[in-house]
C-alpha positions as CSV (number, residue, x, y, z in Angstrom):
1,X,134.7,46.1,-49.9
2,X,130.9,47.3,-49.8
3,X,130.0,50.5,-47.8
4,X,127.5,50.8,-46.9
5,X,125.4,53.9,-47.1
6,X,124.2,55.4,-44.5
7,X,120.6,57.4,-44.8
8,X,120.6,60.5,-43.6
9,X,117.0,61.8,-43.8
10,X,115.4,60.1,-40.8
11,X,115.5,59.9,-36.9
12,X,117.1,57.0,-35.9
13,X,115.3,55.5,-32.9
14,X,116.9,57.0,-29.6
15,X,116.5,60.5,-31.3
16,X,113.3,60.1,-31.5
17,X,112.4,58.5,-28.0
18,X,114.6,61.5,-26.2
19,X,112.1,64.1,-28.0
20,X,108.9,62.2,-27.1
21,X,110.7,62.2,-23.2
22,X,111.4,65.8,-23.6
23,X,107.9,66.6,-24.7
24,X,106.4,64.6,-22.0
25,X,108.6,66.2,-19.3
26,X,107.3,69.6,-20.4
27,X,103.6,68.9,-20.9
28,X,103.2,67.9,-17.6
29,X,105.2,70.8,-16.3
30,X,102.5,72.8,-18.0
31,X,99.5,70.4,-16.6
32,X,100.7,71.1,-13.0
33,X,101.2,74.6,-13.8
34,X,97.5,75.1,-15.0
35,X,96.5,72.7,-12.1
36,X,97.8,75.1,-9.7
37,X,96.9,78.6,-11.7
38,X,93.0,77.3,-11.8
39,X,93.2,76.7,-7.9
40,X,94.6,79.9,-7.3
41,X,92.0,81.8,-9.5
42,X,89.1,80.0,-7.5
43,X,90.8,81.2,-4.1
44,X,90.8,84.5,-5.6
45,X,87.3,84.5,-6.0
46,X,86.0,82.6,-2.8
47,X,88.5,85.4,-0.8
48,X,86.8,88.4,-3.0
49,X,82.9,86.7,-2.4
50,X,83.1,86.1,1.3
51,X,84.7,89.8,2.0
52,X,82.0,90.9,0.3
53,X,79.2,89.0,1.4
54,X,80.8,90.1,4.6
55,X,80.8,93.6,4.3
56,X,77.1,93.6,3.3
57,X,76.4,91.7,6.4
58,X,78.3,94.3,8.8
59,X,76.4,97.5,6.2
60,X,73.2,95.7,6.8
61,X,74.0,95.3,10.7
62,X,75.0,99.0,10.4
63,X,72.0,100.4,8.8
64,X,69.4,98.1,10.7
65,X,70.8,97.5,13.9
66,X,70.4,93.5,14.0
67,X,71.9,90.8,11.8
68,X,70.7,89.7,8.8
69,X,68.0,86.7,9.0
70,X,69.9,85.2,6.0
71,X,72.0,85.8,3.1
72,X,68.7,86.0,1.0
73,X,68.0,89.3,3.3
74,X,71.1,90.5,2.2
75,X,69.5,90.0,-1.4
76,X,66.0,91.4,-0.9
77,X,66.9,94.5,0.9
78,X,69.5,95.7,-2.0
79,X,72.8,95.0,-0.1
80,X,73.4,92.7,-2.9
81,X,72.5,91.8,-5.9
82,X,72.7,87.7,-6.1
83,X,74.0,85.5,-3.2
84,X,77.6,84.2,-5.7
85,X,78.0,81.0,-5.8
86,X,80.7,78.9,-4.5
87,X,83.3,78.6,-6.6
88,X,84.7,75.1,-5.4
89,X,81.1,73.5,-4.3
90,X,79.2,75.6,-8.1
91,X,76.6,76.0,-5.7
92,X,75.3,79.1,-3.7
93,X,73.0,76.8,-1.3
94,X,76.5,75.2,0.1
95,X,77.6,78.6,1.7
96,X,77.9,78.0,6.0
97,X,76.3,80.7,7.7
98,X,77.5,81.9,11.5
99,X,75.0,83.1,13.7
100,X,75.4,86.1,15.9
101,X,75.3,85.7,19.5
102,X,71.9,85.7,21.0
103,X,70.9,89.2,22.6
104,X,68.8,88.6,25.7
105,X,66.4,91.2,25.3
106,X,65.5,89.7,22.1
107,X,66.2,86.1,21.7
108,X,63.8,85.5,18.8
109,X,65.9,88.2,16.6
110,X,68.7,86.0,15.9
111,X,70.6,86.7,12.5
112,X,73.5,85.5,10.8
113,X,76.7,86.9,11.8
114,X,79.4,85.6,9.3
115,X,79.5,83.2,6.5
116,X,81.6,80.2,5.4
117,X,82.5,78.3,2.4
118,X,80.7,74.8,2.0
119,X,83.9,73.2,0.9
120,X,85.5,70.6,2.4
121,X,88.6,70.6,0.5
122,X,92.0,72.2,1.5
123,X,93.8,75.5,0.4
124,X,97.3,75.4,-1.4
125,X,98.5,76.8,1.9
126,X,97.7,74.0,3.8
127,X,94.5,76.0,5.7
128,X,90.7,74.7,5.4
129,X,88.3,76.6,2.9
130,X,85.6,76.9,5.6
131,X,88.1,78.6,8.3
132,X,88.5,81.6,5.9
């Protein structure tokens, strides 16, 4: 009778094909969890830039007594220092501005009242970026 020897210093195949399942299983746990962490940090950012884009427009209303002409009035009378840019449209030309109501003793002295973000996508919460 020949034995036959059995080698002992490799993987055999189903060894190897459960860690290259495990490793995939896990990687894309990570993928979605980076996904999902990047998102997050961007609504972090577009809820800190529009509260204070919007307390410079209420400071500006407060100081001046009218609204803001545009965001770039905001800029060139100090309230701040750059108009940010949009963190899920790059882009600080894409922000939606809200005009005030019209006042009729002055209908020409219309100003913006709130602003918006230019993106059409959809929150992780289920909400629209441009109703926040």
């Amino acid at each position: 009778m020949t034995r036959f020897r059995r080698n002992t210093h490799g993987w055999t195949l189903i060894e190897l094909t459960i860690v290259i399942a495990l490793m995939t299983i896990l990687s894309t746990i990570a993928l979605v969890g980076y996904r999902t962490a990047t998102t997050r940090t961007r609504e972090a950012v577009l809820k800190e830039d529009l509260f204070r884009m919007r307390d410079a427009i209420d400071q500006f209303h407060a100081d001046q007594g009218s609204y803001p002409p545009g965001l770039d009035g905001l800029v060139s009378n100090g309230y701040l220092r750059s108009i940010p840019d949009d963190p899920f449209t790059g882009s600080a030309e894409s922000w939606i501005t809200v005009l005030a109501e019209v006042d009729p003793t002055e209908p020409l002295a219309q100003g913006i009242f709130d602003v918006r973000s230019g993106s059409s996508g959809t929150a992780l919460d289920g909400t629209l970026y441009t109703e926040w």
